[in-house]
Every structure is written in structure tokens, then in C-alpha cells.
C-alpha positions, 0 to 999 in steps of 0.5 A, a space after each residue: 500500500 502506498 504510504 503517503 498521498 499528496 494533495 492540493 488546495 483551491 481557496 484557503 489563502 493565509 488570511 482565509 479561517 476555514 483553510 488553515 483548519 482545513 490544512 492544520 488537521 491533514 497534517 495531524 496524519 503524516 500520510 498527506 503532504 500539500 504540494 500544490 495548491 491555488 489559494 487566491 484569485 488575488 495573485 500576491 496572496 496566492 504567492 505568499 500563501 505558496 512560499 509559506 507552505 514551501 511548494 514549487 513555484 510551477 505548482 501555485 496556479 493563476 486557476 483551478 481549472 489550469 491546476 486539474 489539467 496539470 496536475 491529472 498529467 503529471 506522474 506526481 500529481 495529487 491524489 485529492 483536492 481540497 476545497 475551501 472556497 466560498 460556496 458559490 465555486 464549489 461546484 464548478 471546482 469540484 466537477 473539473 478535478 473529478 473529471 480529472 480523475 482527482 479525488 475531491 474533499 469540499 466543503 459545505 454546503 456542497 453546492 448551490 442546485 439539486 441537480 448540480 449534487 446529483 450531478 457530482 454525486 454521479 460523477 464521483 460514483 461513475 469515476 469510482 472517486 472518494 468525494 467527502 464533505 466536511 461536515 466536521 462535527 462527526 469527526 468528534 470521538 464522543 458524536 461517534 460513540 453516540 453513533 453507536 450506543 443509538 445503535 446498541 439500543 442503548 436509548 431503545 426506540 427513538 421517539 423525538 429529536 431536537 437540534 439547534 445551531 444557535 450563534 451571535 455574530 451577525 447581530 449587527 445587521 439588525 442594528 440601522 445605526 451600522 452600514 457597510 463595512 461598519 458591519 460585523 460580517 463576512 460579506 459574501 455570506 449574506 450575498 445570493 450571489 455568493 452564498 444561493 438561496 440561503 445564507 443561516 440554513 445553509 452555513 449552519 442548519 444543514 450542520 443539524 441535518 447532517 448530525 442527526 442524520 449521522 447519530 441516527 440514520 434516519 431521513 426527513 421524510 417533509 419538513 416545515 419552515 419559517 425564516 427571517 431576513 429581517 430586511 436582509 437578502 437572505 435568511 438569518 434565523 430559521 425554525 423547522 418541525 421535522 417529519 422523519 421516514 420512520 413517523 419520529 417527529 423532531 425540531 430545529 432551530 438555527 441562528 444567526 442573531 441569537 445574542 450570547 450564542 457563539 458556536 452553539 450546535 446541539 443536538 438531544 436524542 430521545 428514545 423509549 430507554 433514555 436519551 443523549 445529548 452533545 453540545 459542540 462547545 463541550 466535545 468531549 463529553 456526551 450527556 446519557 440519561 437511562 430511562 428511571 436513572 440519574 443523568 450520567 456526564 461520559 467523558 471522552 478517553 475514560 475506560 467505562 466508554 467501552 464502545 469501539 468508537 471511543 479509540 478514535 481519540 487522539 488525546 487522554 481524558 481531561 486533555 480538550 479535544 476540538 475543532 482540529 481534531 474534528 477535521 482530522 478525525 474526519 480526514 484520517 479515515 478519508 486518508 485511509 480510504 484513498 490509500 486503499 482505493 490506490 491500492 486495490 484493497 476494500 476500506 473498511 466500514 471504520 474507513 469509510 466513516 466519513 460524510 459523503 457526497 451524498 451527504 452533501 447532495 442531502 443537505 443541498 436538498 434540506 436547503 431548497 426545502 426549508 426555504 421553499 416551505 418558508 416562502 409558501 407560508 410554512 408549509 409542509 414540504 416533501 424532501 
């Protein structure tokens, strides 16, 4: 089996956050090696960005389009590509490398269009391609033995769920005193252009989507929405009842102006023999509440986490995990599954623990649906 791959990167300029999370938690695993890479449409920051990581001058690319060509016909060439633009290019970036016959990690949401992910979801499949999404919070050792204590039955029959994606930092925008660049905000996310139809429901609700869908397998079956612009283009706070294929009922709220709230994705499985619940701003411990017993606080690294999930930490109990290791959790296992594609070995199910493409297609799909019901006046919608 080959020991290492070599990857290149579109987007995540040094002055870029989710590129450097992105390149920070690869090199948790000594099996990947960044070599190339077109970091900016700005030349001068794809320059630095280049010189910073030490790659060769012949490999930071004007393109991404001139980058896939090069790349695909050099005996070096990347095993994978890493996709860290604004929402608006994935698509088109992540259909030239496949067509190249290059293995494709993007980030979220995948694309602007149903059809557009269903198109990239065949792609991938008729060129037998790895394509992850990074939704990154199923990457967190105590999400994964959650996983599989729902499995177990360790909560019996599931009956109800709630999620919530709750954060602070576009408060601004519902203050008039503030305008333009006096305002606290990444300027693309509030933009159609950049962003599509959804700016909160996108960025963040589909989080919620994706992690209840993880912990429990089960698919929204229809859905019903409100959102709020509050005069802005697109949405900055949304509510959803959820209908799933299997008659559970859940709800979600996600946020972008809830004040005190940073980063506050949380999700609660209630089930016929207790319930769990996980809070991303404390990772490393799972709440378990048996049914007519006291409420439990498991902690990641500790011996009594007896499910196989719990090897995938990285650190001893009472040493934080987090974002990094999230990320890199989530590339160890597409590492892993890439080196045995090339080697012509079958990855295992512990390898492929990883959100797909099809997870991507799933959350564009949970998108154009909560803002279809939002607009017809919260109606249920079909996913």
C-alpha cells in the first residue's frame, strides 16, 4: 500500500479561517503532504500563501481549472483536492478535478442546485472517486460513540429529536445605526450571489441535518419552515418541525442573531430507554440519561466508554479535544480510504466513516426545502 498521498488546495489563502483548519488537521496524519495548491484569485496572496507552505513555484496556479489539467498529467500529481472556497465555486471546482480523475474533499454546503449534487454525486460514483464533505462535527470521538450506543439500543426506540445551531455574530445587521463595512460580517455570506438561496440554513442548519442524520440514520421524510431576513437578502434565523421516514417527529432551530450564542450546535436524542445529548462547545463529553436513572456526564478517553468508537481519540481524558481534531478525525479515515482505493484493497466500514457526497447532495436538498416551505407560508414540504 502506498504510504503517503499528496494533495492540493483551491481557496484557503493565509488570511482565509476555514483553510488553515482545513490544512492544520491533514497534517495531524503524516500520510498527506500539500504540494500544490491555488489559494487566491488575488495573485500576491496566492504567492505568499505558496512560499509559506514551501511548494514549487510551477505548482501555485493563476486557476483551478489550469491546476486539474496539470496536475491529472503529471506522474506526481495529487491524489485529492481540497476545497475551501466560498460556496458559490464549489461546484464548478469540484466537477473539473473529478473529471480529472482527482479525488475531491469540499466543503459545505456542497453546492448551490439539486441537480448540480446529483450531478457530482454521479460523477464521483461513475469515476469510482472518494468525494467527502466536511461536515466536521462527526469527526468528534464522543458524536461517534453516540453513533453507536443509538445503535446498541442503548436509548431503545427513538421517539423525538431536537437540534439547534444557535450563534451571535451577525447581530449587527439588525442594528440601522451600522452600514457597510461598519458591519460585523463576512460579506459574501449574506450575498445570493455568493452564498444561493440561503445564507443561516445553509452555513449552519444543514450542520443539524447532517448530525442527526449521522447519530441516527434516519431521513426527513417533509419538513416545515419559517425564516427571517429581517430586511436582509437572505435568511438569518430559521425554525423547522421535522417529519422523519420512520413517523419520529423532531425540531430545529438555527441562528444567526441569537445574542450570547457563539458556536452553539446541539443536538438531544430521545428514545423509549433514555436519551443523549452533545453540545459542540463541550466535545468531549456526551450527556446519557437511562430511562428511571440519574443523568450520567461520559467523558471522552475514560475506560467505562467501552464502545469501539471511543479509540478514535487522539488525546487522554481531561486533555480538550476540538475543532482540529474534528477535521482530522474526519480526514484520517478519508486518508485511509484513498490509500486503499490506490491500492486495490476494500476500506473498511471504520474507513469509510466519513460524510459523503451524498451527504452533501442531502443537505443541498434540506436547503431548497426549508426555504421553499418558508416562502409558501410554512408549509409542509416533501424532501
Amino acid at each position: 500500500m502506498a504510504e503517503r498521498l499528496r494533495y492540493g488546495m483551491v481557496g484557503g489563502s493565509l488570511n482565509a479561517f476555514i483553510g488553515e483548519v482545513h490544512r492544520k488537521a491533514i497534517a495531524f496524519d503524516p500520510r498527506a503532504e500539500l504540494v500544490a495548491g491555488c489559494f487566491s484569485n488575488i495573485e500576491s496572496e496566492n504567492v505568499e500563501t505558496g512560499e509559506a507552505y514551501h511548494i514549487a513555484t510551477d505548482r501555485v496556479y493563476a486557476d483551478y481549472m489550469e491546476m486539474a489539467k496539470a496536475e491529472a498529467a503529471r506522474p506526481d500529481g495529487i491524489d485529492f483536492v481540497c476545497i475551501t472556497t466560498p460556496n458559490f465555486l464549489h461546484y464548478a471546482i469540484a466537477k473539473e478535478f473529478l473529471m480529472a480523475g482527482i479525488h475531491v474533499v469540499c466543503e459545505k454546503p456542497l453546492c448551490f442546485k439539486v441537480e448540480e449534487a446529483e450531478e457530482l454525486a454521479a460523477l464521483a460514483a461513475e469515476k469510482d472517486l472518494v468525494f467527502g464533505v466536511t461536515y466536521s462535527y462527526t469527526g468528534n470521538t464522543m458524536t461517534k460513540v453516540a453513533k453507536e450506543m443509538i445503535a446498541a439500543g442503548k436509548i431503545g426506540k427513538i421517539v423525538s429529536v431536537n437540534a439547534e445551531y444557535v450563534q451571535d455574530w451577525l447581530l449587527d445587521e439588525l442594528d440601522e445605526a451600522h452600514s457597510g463595512s461598519d458591519k460585523n460580517l463576512s460579506v459574501w455570506r449574506t450575498d445570493p450571489e455568493f452564498s444561493g438561496i440561503s445564507n443561516c440554513v445553509g452555513d449552519i442548519g444543514t450542520h443539524m441535518e447532517n448530525m442527526i442524520h449521522y447519530l441516527t440514520g434516519m431521513k426527513i421524510k417533509r419538513l416545515a419552515a419559517t425564516t427571517n431576513s429581517y430586511g436582509n437578502a437572505l435568511d438569518l434565523n430559521a425554525n423547522m418541525l421535522i417529519e422523519y421516514d420512520n413517523g419520529v417527529n423532531g425540531a430545529y432551530w438555527c441562528s444567526q442573531v441569537a445574542a450570547g450564542h457563539m458556536n452553539g450546535l446541539k443536538v438531544c436524542i430521545y428514545g423509549t430507554e433514555g436519551s443523549l445529548e452533545w453540545e459542540q462547545h463541550f466535545p468531549d463529553y456526551l450527556r446519557y440519561t437511562p430511562r428511571n436513572g440519574a443523568p450520567q456526564t461520559l467523558s471522552r478517553g475514560c475506560g467505562y466508554i467501552k464502545e469501539a468508537a471511543g479509540a478514535c481519540g487522539r488525546l487522554p481524558s481531561g486533555h480538550p479535544e476540538g475543532l482540529y481534531v474534528a477535521f482530522a478525525n474526519v480526514y484520517r479515515n478519508i486518508i485511509s480510504t484513498i490509500l486503499k482505493k490506490k491500492a486495490g484493497q476494500t476500506p473498511t466500514a471504520e474507513e469509510l466513516d466519513f460524510p459523503t457526497v451524498i451527504d452533501g447532495l442531502n443537505g443541498v436538498k434540506f436547503v431548497h426545502a426549508v426555504i421553499e416551505s418558508a416562502k409558501a407560508g410554512t408549509k409542509w414540504v416533501e424532501l
